[in-house]
C-alpha positions as CSV (number, residue, x, y, z in Angstrom):
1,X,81.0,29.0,118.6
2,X,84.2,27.5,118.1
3,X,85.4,24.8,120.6
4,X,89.5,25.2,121.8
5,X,90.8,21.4,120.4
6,X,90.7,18.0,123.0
7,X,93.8,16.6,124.1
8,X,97.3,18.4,124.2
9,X,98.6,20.6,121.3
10,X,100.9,19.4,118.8
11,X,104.0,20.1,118.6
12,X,106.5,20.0,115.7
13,X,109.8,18.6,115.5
14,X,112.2,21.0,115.4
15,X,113.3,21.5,112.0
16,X,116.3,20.4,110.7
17,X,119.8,22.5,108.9
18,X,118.5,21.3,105.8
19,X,114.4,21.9,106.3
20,X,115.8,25.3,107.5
21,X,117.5,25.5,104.8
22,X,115.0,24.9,102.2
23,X,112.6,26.8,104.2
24,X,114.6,30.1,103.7
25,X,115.2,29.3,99.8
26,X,111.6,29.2,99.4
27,X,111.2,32.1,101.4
28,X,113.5,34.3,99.2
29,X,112.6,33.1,96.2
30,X,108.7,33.2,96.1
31,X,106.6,34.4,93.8
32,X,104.4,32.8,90.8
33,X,106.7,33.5,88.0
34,X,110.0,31.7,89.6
35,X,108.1,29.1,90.6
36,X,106.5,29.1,86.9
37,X,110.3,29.2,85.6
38,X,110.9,26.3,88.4
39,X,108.1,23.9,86.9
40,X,109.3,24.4,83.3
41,X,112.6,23.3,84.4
42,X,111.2,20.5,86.5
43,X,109.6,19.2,83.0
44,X,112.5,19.7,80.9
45,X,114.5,17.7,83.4
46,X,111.9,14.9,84.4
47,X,113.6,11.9,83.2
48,X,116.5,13.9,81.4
49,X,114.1,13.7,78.5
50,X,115.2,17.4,77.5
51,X,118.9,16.6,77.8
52,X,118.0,13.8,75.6
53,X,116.6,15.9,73.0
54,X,119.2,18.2,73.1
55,X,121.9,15.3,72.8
56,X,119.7,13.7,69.9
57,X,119.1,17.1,68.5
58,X,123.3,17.7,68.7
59,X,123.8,13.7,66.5
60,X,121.6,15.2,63.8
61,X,122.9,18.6,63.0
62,X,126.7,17.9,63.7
63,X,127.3,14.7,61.4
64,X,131.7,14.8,62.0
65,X,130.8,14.6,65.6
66,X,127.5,12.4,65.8
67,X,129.5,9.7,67.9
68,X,130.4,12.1,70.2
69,X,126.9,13.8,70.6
70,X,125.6,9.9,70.5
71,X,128.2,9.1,73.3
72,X,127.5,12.3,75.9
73,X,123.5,11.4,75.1
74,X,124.6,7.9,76.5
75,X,126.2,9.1,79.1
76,X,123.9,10.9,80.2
77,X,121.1,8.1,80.1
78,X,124.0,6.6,82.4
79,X,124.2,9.3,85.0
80,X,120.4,9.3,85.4
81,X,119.8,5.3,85.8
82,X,122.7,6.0,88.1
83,X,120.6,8.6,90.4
84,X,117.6,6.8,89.8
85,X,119.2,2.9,91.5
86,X,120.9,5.2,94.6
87,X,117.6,6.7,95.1
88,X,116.0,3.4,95.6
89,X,119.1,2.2,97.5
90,X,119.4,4.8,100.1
91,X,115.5,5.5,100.1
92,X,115.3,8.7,101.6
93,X,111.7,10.3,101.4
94,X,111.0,13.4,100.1
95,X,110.5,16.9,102.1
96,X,108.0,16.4,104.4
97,X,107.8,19.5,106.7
98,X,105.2,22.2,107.4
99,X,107.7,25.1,106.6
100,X,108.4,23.3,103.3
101,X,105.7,23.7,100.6
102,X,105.9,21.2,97.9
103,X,105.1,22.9,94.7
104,X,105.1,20.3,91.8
105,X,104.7,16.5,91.5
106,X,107.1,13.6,91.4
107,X,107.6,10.6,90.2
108,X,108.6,8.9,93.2
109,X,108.6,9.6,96.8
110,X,112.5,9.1,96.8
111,X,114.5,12.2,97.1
112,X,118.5,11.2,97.2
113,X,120.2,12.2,95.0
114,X,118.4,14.5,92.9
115,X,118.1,13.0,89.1
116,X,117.5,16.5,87.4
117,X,121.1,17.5,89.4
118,X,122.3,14.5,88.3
119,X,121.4,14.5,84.3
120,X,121.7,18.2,84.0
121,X,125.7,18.1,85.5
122,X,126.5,15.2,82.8
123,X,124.4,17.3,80.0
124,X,126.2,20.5,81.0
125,X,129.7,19.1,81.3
126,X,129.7,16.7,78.5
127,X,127.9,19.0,76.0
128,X,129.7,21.9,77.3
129,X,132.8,20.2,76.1
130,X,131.1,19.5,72.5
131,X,130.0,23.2,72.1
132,X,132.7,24.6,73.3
133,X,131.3,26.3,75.9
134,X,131.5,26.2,80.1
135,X,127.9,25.5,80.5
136,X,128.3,23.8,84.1
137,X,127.9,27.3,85.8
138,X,125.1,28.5,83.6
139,X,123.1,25.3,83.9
140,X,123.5,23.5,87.3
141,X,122.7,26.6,89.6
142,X,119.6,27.2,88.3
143,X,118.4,23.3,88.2
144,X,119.3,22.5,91.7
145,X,117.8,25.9,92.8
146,X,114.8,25.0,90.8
147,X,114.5,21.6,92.9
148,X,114.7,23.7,95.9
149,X,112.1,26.7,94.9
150,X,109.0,23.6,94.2
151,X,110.0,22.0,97.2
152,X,111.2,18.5,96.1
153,X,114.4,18.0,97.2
154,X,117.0,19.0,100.1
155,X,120.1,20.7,99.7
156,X,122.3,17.7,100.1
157,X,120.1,16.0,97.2
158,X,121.1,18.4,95.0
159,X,124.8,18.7,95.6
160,X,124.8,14.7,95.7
161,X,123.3,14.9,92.5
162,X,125.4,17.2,90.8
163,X,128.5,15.0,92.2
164,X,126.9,11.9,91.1
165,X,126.3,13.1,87.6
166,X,130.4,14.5,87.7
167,X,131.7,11.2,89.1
168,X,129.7,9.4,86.0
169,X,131.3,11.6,83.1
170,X,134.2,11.1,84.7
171,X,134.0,7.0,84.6
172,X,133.0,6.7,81.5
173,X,135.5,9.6,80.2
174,X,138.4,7.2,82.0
175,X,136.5,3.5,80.7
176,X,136.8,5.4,77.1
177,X,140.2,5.9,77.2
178,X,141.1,2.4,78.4
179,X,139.0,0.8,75.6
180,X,140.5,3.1,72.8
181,X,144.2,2.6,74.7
């Protein structure tokens, strides 16, 4: 026989726009092979250590341009050490929240800004521009989506991120010109 619980019944904070918010992405994009597609992404982008291949990958197979490959790679490396000393500034925790279900592993319990949002912005800008190619659009949606499908991040994260990762390109793109006058 079950007993009805002691003591008055919990009762949740209200959720917030951006536990909403994450709440209905995950709600609209369930299912086990997004989320599959979601933790894939998650990997590539853990550390930027696939923008980092793809950079390294770029200073091998174009030699004219290896600088330039070597330089977005570094700049890169820059936007994510940039994400990663906010995140410990500002120190905000992860989604925490029953309508939220976390769906992969982090590194840290920090979520602002979002690293991967960060990296892959300065990836898809800077080797956009090497290639040729707008890959900003193709690339960013789906990363920051990808953060919001498992879970790990808010909304704001991501958009920070992606602005933190644009503000960095454009830093070093403006310190580059004042060295080389």
């Amino acid at each position: 026989m079950l007993h009805p619980p002691i003591g008055p019944p919990v009762v949740l904070p209200a959720p917030s726009v951006e536990v909403r918010a994450l709440a209905a992405v995950q709600r609209a994009a369930r299912g086990p092979a997004l989320v599959r597609v979601a933790r894939g992404m998650s990997l590539f982008g853990e550390h930027a250590a696939g923008w980092l291949a793809i950079g390294t990958i770029g200073a091998l197979a174009d030699h004219p341009r290896r600088r330039q490959w070597l330089t977005a790679t570094l700049t890169v490396v820059i936007a994510h050490g940039a994400s990663v000393g906010v995140k410990r500034v500002v120190r905000r925790p992860r989604p925490d929240h029953p309508h939220v279900q976390v769906l992969a592993g982090t590194p840290s319990g920090l979520s602002f800004p979002s690293a991967h949002a960060t990296s892959t912005t300065a990836a898809a800008i800077l080797f956009g521009a090497l290639l040729r190619r707008p890959l900003v659009a193709l690339l960013v949606p789906p990363m920051a989506l990808s953060r919001l499908v498992l879970g790990v991040h808010y909304p704001s994260d991501v958009l920070a991120g992606s602005a933190l990762g644009a503000a960095v390109v454009a830093a070093v793109r403006r310190i580059g010109r004042k060295a080389t006058g």
